[in-house]
KEVEXKOL-727372 format. One record per residue (C-alpha): x, y, z; residue number from 1; residue in three letters. Coordinates in nm, 3 decimals, always signed. Last residue first. Example, Ala and Ser with C-alpha at 12.3 -4.5 7.8 and 13.67 -1.06 7.14 Angstrom:
KEVEXKOL-727372
+1.367, -0.106, +0.714, 2, ser
+1.230, -0.450, +0.780, 1, ala
//
This chain:
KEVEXKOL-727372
+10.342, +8.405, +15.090, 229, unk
+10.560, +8.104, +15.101, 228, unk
+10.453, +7.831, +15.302, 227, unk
+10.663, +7.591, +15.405, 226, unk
+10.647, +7.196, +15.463, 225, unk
+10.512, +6.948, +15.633, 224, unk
+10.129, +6.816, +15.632, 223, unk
+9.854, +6.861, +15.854, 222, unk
+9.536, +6.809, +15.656, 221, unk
+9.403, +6.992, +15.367, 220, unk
+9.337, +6.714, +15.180, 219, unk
+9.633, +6.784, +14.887, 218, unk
+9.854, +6.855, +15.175, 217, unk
+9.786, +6.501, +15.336, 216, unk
+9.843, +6.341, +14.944, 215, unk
+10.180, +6.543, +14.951, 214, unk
+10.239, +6.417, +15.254, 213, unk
+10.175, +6.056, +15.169, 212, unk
+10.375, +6.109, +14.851, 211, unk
+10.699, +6.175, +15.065, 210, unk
+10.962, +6.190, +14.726, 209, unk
+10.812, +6.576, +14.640, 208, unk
+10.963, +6.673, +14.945, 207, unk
+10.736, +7.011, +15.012, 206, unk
+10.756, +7.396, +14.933, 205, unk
+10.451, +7.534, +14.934, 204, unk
+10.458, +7.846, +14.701, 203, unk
+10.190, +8.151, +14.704, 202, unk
+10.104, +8.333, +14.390, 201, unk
+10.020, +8.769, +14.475, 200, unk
+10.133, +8.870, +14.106, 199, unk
+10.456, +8.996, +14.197, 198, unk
+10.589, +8.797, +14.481, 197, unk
+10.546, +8.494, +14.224, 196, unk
+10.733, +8.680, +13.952, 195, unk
+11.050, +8.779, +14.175, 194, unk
+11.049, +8.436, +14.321, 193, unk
+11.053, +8.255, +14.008, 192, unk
+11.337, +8.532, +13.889, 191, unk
+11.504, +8.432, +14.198, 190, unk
+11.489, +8.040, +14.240, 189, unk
+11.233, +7.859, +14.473, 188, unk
+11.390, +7.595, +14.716, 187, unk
+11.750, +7.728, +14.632, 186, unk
+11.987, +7.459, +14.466, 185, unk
+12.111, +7.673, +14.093, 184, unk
+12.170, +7.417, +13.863, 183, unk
+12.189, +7.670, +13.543, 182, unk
+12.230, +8.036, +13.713, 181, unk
+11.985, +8.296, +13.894, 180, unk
+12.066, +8.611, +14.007, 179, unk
+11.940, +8.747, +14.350, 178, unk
+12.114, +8.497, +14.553, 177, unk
+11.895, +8.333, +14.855, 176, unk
+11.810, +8.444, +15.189, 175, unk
+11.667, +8.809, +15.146, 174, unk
+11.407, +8.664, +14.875, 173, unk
+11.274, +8.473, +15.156, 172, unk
+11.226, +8.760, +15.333, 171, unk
+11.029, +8.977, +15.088, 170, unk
+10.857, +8.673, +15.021, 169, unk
+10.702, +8.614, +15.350, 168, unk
+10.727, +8.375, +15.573, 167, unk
+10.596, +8.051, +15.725, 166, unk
+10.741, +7.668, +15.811, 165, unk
+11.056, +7.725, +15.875, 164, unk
+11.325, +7.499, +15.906, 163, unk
+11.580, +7.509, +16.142, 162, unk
+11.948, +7.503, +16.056, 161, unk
+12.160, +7.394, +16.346, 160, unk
+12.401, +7.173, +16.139, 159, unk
+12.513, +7.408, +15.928, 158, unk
+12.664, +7.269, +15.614, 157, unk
+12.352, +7.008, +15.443, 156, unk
+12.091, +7.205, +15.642, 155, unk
+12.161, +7.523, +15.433, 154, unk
+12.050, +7.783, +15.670, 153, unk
+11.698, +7.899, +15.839, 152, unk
+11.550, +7.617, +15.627, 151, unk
+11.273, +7.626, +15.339, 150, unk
+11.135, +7.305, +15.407, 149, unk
+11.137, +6.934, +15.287, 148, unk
+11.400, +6.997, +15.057, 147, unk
+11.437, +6.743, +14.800, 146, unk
+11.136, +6.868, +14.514, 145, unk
+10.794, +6.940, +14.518, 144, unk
+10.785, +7.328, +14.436, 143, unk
+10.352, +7.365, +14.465, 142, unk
+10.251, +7.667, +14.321, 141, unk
+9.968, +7.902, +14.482, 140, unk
+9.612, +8.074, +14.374, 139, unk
+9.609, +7.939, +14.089, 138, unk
+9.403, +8.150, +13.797, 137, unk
+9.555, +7.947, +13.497, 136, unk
+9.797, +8.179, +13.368, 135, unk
+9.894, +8.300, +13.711, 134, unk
+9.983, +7.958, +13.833, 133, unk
+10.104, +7.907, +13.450, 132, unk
+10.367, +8.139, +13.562, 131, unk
+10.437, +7.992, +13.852, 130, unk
+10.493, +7.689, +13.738, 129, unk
+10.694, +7.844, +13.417, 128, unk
+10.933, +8.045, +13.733, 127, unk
+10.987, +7.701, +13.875, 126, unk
+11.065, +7.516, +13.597, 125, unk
+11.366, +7.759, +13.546, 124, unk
+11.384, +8.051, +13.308, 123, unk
+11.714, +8.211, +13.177, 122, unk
+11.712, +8.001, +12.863, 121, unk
+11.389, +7.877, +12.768, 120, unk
+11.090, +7.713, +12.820, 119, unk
+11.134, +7.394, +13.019, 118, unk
+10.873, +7.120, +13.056, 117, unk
+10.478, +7.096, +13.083, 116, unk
+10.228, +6.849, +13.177, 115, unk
+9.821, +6.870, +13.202, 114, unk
+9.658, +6.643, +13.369, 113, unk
+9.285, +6.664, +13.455, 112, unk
+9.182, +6.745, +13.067, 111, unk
+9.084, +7.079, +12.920, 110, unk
+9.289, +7.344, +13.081, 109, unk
+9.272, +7.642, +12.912, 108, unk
+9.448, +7.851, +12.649, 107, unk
+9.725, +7.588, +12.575, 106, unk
+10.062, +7.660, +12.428, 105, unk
+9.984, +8.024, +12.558, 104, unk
+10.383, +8.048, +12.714, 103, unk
+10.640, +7.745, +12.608, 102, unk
+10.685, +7.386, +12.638, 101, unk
+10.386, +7.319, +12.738, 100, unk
+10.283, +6.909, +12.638, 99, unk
+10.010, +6.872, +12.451, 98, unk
+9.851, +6.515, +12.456, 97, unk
+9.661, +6.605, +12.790, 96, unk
+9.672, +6.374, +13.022, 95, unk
+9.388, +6.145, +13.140, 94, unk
+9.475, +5.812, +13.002, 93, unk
+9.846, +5.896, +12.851, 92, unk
+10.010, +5.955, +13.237, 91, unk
+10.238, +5.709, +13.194, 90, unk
+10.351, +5.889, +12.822, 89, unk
+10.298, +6.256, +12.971, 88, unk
+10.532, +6.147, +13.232, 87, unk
+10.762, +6.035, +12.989, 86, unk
+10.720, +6.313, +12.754, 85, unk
+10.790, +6.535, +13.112, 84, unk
+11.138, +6.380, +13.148, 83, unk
+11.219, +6.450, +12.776, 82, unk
+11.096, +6.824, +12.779, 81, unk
+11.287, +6.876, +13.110, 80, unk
+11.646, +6.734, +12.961, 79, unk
+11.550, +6.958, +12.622, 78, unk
+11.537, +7.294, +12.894, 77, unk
+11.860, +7.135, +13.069, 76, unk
+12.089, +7.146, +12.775, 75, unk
+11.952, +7.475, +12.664, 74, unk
+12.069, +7.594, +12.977, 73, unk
+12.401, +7.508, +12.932, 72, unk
+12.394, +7.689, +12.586, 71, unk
+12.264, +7.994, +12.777, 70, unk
+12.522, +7.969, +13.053, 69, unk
+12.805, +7.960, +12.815, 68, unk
+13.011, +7.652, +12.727, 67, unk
+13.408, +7.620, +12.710, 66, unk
+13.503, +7.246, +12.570, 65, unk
+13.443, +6.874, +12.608, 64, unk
+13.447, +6.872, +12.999, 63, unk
+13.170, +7.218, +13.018, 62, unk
+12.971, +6.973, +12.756, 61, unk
+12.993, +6.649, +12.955, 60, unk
+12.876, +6.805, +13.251, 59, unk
+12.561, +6.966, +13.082, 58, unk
+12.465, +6.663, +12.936, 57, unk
+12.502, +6.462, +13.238, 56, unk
+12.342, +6.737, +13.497, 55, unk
+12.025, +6.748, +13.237, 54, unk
+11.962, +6.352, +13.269, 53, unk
+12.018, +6.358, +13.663, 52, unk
+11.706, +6.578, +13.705, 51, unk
+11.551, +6.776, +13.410, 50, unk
+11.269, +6.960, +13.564, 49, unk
+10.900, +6.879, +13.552, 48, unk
+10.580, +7.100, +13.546, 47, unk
+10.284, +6.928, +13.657, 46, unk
+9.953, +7.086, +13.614, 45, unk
+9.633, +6.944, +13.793, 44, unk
+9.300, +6.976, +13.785, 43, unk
+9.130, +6.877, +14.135, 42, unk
+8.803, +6.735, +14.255, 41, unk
+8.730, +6.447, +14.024, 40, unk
+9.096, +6.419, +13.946, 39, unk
+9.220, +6.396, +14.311, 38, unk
+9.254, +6.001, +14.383, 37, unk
+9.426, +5.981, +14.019, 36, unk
+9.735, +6.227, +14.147, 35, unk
+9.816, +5.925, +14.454, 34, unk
+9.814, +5.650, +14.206, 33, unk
+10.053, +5.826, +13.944, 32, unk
+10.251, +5.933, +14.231, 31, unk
+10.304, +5.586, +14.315, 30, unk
+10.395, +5.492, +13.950, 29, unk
+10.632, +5.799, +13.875, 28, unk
+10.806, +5.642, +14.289, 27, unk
+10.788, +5.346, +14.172, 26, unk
+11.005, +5.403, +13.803, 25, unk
+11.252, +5.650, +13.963, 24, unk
+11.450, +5.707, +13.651, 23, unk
+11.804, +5.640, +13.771, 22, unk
+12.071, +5.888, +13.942, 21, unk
+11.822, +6.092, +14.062, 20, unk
+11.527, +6.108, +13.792, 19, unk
+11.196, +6.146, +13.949, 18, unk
+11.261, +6.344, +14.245, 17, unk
+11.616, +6.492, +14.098, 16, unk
+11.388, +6.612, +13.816, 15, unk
+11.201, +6.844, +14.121, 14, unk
+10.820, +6.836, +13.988, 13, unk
+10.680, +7.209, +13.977, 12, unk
+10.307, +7.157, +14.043, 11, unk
+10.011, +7.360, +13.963, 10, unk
+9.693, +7.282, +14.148, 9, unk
+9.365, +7.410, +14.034, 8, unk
+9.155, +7.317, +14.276, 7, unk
+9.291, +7.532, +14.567, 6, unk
+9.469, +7.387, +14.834, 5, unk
+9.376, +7.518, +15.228, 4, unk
+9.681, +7.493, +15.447, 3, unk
+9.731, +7.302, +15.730, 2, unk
+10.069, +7.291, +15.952, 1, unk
//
């Protein structure tokens, strides 16, 4: 499918993307290639999540003892803030030194990289993406993470799960839980979904590992993935 981008483009990095089980060090570098062809045109946000880092913490505090949500979450909120100092580190040149780790950090966008983390408790990356989408006057939020698509069913148990590449937000919101919980695996959580419905933000959901995609998407070309709306 083709869909038009706007120039303000506000990005919710999956931290399984660049942290899996090791800090993908090509794949930061090849995305830090692919963002640089864009930043006459384009000014970009990227909002990371915690990845592999955030699962360790939080696994070795529910095996030390009893831990509440919040305190879990916590746990991943600092796991996002250290992921997106590193991109904010390889991105030094053009990014700017702030990094927002919570609501009216910045007032505008001033530099063609701007990174943010976590905010708190309660709030995944994908709600403060779309949040700054609305902050910043984009018109749509990009959730690059491991699904390519939002699917019919969960690809990984029913084998005859389609994905689709179009729908609303009424019925998206129909196909995923309506609370949301730490390490939650839904393409664009609840209360993210909830807000974005709300003020009129579109998502594209894409694999944030297929760069070339993402680069096709950026150009308006065909690319895969859904469209949220």
């Amino acid at each position: 499918m083709k869909y038009p981008p706007g120039k303000t483009m506000v990005i919710a990095l999956g931290g399984s993307v660049i942290h899996p089980e090791h800090i993908d060090v090509k794949l930061i570098r090849d995305l830090r290639r692919t963002l640089r062809r864009f930043f006459r045109s384009h000014r970009f946000v990227l909002v990371v999540g915690g990845g592999r880092l955030a699962r360790v913490f939080q696994d070795a505090a529910h095996r030390a003892g009893r831990v509440r949500d919040e305190d879990k979450d916590w746990l991943g909120i600092h796991a996002t803030r250290m992921n997106a100092h590193l991109l904010r580190t390889v991105f030094r040149d053009v990014a700017d030194p702030v990094v927002i780790d919570k609501r009216h950090r910045l007032k505008k966008l001033s530099h063609p990289l701007t990174i943010g983390s976590g905010w708190r408790p309660g709030w995944s990356t994908d709600y403060v993406a779309a949040v700054l989408a609305s902050d910043f006057g984009a018109k749509e939020v990009v959730i690059a993470g491991k699904p390519a698509f939002v699917y019919s069913a969960d690809p990984h148990q029913v084998k005859r799960a389609r994905p689709i590449p179009e729908l609303s937000w009424r019925k998206y919101r129909r196909m995923i839980p309506k609370k949301w919980s730490p390490g939650m695996h839904a393409p664009v959580d609840p209360v993210a979904a909830r807000f974005a419905e709300r003020h009129g933000i579109r998502a594209v959901i894409l694999d944030g590992r297929n760069l070339k995609n993402f680069e096709n998407f950026l150009k308006g070309k065909e690319f895969e993935g859904t469209v949220i709306k």
